[in-house]
TORMARVEX-536268 format. One record per residue (C-alpha): residue number from 1; residue in three letters; x, y, z. Coordinates in steps of 0.2 Angstrom, whole numbers, always signed. Layout:
// TORMARVEX-536268
   num   residu       u       v       w
   NUM      ala       X       Y       Z
...
***
This chain:
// TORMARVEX-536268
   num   residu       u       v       w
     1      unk    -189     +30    -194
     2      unk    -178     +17    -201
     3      unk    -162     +28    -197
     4      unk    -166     +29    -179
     5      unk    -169     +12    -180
     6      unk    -151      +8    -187
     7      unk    -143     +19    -174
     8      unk    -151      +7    -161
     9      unk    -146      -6    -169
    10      unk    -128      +0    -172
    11      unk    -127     +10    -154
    12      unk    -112      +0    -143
    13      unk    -120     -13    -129
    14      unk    -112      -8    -110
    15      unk    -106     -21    -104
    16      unk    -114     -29     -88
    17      unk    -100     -27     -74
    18      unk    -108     -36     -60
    19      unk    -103     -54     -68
    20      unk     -87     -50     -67
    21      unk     -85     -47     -49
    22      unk     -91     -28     -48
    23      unk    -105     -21     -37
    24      unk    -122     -15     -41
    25      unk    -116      +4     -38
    26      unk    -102      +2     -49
    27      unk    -113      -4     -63
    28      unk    -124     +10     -62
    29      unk    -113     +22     -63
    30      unk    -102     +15     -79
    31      unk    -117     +15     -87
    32      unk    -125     +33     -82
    33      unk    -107     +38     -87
    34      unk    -108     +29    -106
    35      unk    -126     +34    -106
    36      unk    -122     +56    -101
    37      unk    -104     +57    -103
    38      unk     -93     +64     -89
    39      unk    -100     +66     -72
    40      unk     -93     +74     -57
    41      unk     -95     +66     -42
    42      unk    -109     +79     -34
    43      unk    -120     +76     -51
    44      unk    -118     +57     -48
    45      unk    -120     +56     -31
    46      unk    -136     +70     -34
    47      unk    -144     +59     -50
    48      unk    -140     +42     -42
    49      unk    -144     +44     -25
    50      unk    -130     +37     -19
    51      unk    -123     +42      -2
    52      unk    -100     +49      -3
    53      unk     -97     +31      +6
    54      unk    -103     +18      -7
    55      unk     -99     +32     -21
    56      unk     -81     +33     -15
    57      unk     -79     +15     -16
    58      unk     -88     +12     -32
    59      unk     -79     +25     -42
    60      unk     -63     +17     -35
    61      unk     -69      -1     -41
    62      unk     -72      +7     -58
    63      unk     -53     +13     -59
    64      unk     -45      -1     -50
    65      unk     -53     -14     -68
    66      unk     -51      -1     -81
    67      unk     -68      +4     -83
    68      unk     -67     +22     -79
    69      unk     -54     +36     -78
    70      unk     -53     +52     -65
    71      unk     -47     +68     -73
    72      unk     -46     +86     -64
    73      unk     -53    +103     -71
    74      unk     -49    +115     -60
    75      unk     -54    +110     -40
    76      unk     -68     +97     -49
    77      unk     -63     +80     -52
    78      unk     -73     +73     -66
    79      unk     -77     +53     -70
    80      unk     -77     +48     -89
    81      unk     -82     +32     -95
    82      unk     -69     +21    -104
    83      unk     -75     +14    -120
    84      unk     -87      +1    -120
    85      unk     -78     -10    -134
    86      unk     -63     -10    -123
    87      unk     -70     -13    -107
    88      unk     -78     -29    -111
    89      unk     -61     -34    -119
    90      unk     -54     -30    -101
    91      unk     -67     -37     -90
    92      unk     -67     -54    -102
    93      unk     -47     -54     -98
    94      unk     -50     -53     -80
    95      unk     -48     -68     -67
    96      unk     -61     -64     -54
    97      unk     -69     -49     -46
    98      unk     -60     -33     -43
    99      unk     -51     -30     -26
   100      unk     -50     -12     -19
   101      unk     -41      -9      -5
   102      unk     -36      +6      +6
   103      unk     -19      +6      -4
   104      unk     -28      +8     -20
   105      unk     -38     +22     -15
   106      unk     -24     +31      -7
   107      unk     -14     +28     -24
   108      unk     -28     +35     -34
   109      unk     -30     +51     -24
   110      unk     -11     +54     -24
   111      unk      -7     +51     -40
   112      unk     -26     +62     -46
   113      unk     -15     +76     -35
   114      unk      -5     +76     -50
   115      unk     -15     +85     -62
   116      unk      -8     +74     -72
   117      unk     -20     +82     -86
   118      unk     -11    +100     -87
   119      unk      +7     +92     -89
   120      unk     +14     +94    -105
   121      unk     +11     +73    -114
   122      unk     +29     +74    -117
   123      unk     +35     +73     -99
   124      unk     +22     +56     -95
   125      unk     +31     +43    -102
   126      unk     +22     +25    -100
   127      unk     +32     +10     -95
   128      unk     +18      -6    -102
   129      unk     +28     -18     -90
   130      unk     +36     -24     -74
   131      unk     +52     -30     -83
   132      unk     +50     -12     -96
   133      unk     +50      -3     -77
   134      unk     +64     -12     -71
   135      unk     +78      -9     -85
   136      unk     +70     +11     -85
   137      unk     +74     +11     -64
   138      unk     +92      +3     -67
   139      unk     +97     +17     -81
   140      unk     +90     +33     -69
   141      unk    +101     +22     -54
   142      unk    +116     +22     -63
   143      unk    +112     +40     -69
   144      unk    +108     +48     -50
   145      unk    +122     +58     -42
   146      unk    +114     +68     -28
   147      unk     +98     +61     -19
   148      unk     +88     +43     -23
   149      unk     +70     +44     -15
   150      unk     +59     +28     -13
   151      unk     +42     +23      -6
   152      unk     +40      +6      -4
   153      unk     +20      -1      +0
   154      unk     +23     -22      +0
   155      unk     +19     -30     +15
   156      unk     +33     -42     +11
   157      unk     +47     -37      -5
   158      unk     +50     -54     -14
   159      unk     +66     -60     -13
   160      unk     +67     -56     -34
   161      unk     +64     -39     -32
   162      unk     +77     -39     -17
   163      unk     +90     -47     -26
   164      unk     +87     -33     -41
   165      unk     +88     -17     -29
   166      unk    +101     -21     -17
   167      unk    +115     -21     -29
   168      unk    +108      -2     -36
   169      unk    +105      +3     -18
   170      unk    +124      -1     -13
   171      unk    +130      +7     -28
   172      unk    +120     +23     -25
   173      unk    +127     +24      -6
   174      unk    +144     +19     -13
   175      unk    +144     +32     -25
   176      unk    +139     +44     -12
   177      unk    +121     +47     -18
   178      unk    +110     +52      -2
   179      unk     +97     +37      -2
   180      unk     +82     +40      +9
   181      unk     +67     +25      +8
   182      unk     +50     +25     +17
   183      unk     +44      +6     +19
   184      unk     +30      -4     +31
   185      unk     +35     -10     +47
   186      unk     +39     -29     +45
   187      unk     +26     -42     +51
   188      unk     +40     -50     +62
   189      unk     +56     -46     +66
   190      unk     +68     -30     +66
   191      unk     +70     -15     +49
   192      unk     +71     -22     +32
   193      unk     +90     -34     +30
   194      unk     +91     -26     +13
   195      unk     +94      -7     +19
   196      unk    +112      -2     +16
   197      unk    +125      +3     +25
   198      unk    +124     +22     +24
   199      unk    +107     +23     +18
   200      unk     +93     +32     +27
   201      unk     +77     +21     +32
   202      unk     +61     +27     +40
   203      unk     +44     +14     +44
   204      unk     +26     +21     +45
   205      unk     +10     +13     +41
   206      unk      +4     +30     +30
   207      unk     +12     +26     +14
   208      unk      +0     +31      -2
   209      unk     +10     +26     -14
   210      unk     +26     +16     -22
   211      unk     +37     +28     -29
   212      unk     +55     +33     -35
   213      unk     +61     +51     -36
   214      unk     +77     +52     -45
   215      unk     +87     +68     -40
   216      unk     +71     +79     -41
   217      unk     +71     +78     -60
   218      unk     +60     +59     -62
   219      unk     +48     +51     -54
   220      unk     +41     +34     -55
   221      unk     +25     +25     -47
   222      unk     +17     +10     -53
   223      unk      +2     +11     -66
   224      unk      -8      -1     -57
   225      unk      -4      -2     -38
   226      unk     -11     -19     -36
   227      unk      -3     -27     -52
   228      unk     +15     -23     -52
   229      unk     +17     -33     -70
   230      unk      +5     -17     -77
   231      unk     +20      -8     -77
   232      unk     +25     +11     -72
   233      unk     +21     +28     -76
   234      unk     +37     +39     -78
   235      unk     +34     +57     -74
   236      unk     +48     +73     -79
   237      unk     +35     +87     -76
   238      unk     +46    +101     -64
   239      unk     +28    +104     -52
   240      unk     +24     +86     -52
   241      unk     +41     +80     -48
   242      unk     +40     +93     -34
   243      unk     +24     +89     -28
   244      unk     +27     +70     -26
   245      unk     +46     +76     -15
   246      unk     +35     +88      -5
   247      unk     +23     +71      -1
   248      unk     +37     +62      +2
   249      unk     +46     +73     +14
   250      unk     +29     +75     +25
   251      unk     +28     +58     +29
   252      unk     +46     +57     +30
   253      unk     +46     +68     +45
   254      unk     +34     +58     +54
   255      unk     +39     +41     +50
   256      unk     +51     +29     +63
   257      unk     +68     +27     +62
   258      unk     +68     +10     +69
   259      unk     +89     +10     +70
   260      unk     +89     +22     +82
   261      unk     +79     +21    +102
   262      unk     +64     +31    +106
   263      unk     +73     +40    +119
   264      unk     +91     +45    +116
   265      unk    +101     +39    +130
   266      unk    +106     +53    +144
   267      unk    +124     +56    +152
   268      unk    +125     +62    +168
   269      unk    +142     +69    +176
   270      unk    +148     +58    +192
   271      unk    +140     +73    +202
   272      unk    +123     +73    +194
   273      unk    +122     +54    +197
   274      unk    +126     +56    +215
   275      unk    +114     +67    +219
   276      unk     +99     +61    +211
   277      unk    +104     +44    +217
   278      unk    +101     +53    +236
   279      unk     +87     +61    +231
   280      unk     +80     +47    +225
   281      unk     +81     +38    +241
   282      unk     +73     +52    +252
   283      unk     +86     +62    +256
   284      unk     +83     +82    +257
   285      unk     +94     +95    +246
   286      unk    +101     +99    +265
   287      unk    +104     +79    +267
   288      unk    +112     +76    +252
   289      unk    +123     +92    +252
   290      unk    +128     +88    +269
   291      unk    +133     +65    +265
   292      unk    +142     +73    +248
   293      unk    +152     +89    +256
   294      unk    +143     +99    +245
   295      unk    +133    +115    +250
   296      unk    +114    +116    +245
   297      unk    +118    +129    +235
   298      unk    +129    +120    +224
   299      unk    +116    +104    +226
   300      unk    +102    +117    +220
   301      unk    +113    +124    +205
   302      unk    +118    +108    +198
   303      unk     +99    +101    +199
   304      unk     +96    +118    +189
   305      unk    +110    +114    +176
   306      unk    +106     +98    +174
   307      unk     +85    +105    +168
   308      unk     +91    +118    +159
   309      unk    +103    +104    +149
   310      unk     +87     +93    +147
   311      unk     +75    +108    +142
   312      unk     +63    +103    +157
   313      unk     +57    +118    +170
   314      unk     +54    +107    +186
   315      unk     +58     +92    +198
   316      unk     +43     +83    +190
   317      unk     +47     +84    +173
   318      unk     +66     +80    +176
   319      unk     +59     +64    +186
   320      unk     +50     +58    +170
   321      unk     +64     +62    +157
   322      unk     +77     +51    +169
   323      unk     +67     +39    +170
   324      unk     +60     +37    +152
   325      unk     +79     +36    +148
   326      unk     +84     +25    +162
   327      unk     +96     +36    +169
   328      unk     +90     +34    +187
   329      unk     +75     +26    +195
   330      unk     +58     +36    +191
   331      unk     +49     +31    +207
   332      unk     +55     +42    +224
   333      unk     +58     +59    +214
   334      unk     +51     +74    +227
   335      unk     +41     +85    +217
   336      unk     +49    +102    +223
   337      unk     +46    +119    +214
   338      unk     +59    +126    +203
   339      unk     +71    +134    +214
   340      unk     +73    +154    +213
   341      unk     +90    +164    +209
   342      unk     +90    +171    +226
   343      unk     +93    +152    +230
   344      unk    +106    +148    +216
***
């Protein structure tokens, strides 16, 4: 009796996480994690009665302050609670409540694609801060001689960290390392000032994480993605440095170059212009043959050439590529069906 007593006694006290900032849920599940040990989310959802919405958002508040970590085994992801000693030191250290965000979560869920737990330790190296993350970026710079990949999620780069990367980002394009970055559009204004001369620069609004790929052999994101001065995490694994270039070239292929137009500009031979300019105005094929001392024929045939250049089938769709591209008026266009070969 008096030995179950003393392991009471002795038994850690869980931290209560609502007074700093945490929700109900979150709480309940630190402690049903501390209390059972690792919990997939299916068992915590089942146990708690706690629908995917508010468990999704829980679980992320639980990473986001420290209190929980996400590992894979196999296609299940399991939660584990972070020790209770340590988690009262963190949640004393903290400032106010824990903000998650869609960036967080779409960091956590791109980085938990990882399998950060089946790479061999040696190839995870931890950077503990921003300036430790810094000098490590500077060395793989100066280091890179084929391709320098980069995701970048602030809103707004600080006009430190844009004075620190725009003299690697020259050297690399001077050096004639291909440099590709992903960034937000800007709040205001035109592409980022600080993109190189010869670099390549895309904008979209889907960016999960910030990230550095070093010639396909390192990777680099940031530990915590709301607290840049938590440092990095620095990763040489070959299927997780290719997993994190394959994400990269997805979005890539979706994203905006925002130096080039929406609708590449469209040249038309003196002839082409002529006779859509007619055609435009109302004028038959017969009509417009006839004011240029042109047969229909040739009329037909070089309306035909002119589609085939453009990869459209008929009148209607030539109409709406000249006129996206501001070649030639878009209203007054006839609609006429693709002429045959016995008319060319």
């Amino acid at each position: 009796m008096s030995g179950q007593v003393l392991a009471r006694q002795s038994a850690p006290v869980v931290p209560v996480l609502g007074r700093w900032g945490l929700s109900p849920h979150a709480d309940l599940i630190y402690r049903t994690l501390t209390m059972r040990g690792p919990q997939t989310c299916a068992m915590l959802a089942r146990d708690l009665d706690i629908d995917g919405g508010r468990l999704a958002a829980a679980t992320d508040e639980l990473s986001a302050a420290g209190a929980a970590r996400l590992t894979c085994r196999g296609r299940e992801r399991w939660w584990h609670a972070v020790d209770v000693h340590r988690v009262g030191l963190l949640m004393r250290q903290r400032r106010g409540p824990v903000a998650v965000t869609e960036g967080y979560r779409r960091h956590l869920a791109a980085v938990a694609g990882l399998h950060l737990e089946r790479v061999d330790p040696a190839t995870v190296r931890r950077l503990p801060t921003r300036e430790a993350a810094r000098e490590r970026i500077a060395a793989l710079t100066a280091a890179e001689r084929r391709e320098h990949l980069a995701i970048n999620t602030e809103e707004q780069i600080s006009a430190e960290a844009a004075a620190v990367a725009a003299p690697q980002d020259r050297g690399l394009v001077a050096r004639g390392v291909r440099l590709r970055a992903l960034s937000l559009p800007p709040r205001a204004g035109g592409p980022r000032d600080a993109v190189p001369a010869g670099a390549e620069y895309r904008e979209t609004t889907d960016l999960p994480l910030k990230l550095m790929i070093f010639d396909r052999h390192t990777a680099l994101f940031p530990a915590d993605p709301v607290r840049f001065d938590a440092g990095a995490v620095q990763i040489t694994d070959a299927d997780a440095v290719a997993h994190l270039t394959q994400l990269f070239h997805r979005i890539w292929r979706t994203a905006r170059d925002p130096f080039r137009q929406e609708v590449p500009p469209i040249e038309l031979t003196a002839r082409e212009q002529a006779i859509l300019t007619l055609l435009t105005d109302g004028y038959s094929e017969e009509a417009a043959g006839e004011a240029l001392g042109l047969s229909r024929r040739t009329v037909v045939y070089t309306l035909r050439a002119l589609m085939d250049r453009l990869g459209v089938q008929n009148r209607f769709q030539l109409a709406l590529v000249l006129g996206a591209a501001r070649a030639v008026p878009l209203p007054g266009v006839p609609v006429i069906d693709t002429p045959t070969p016995e008319e060319i």
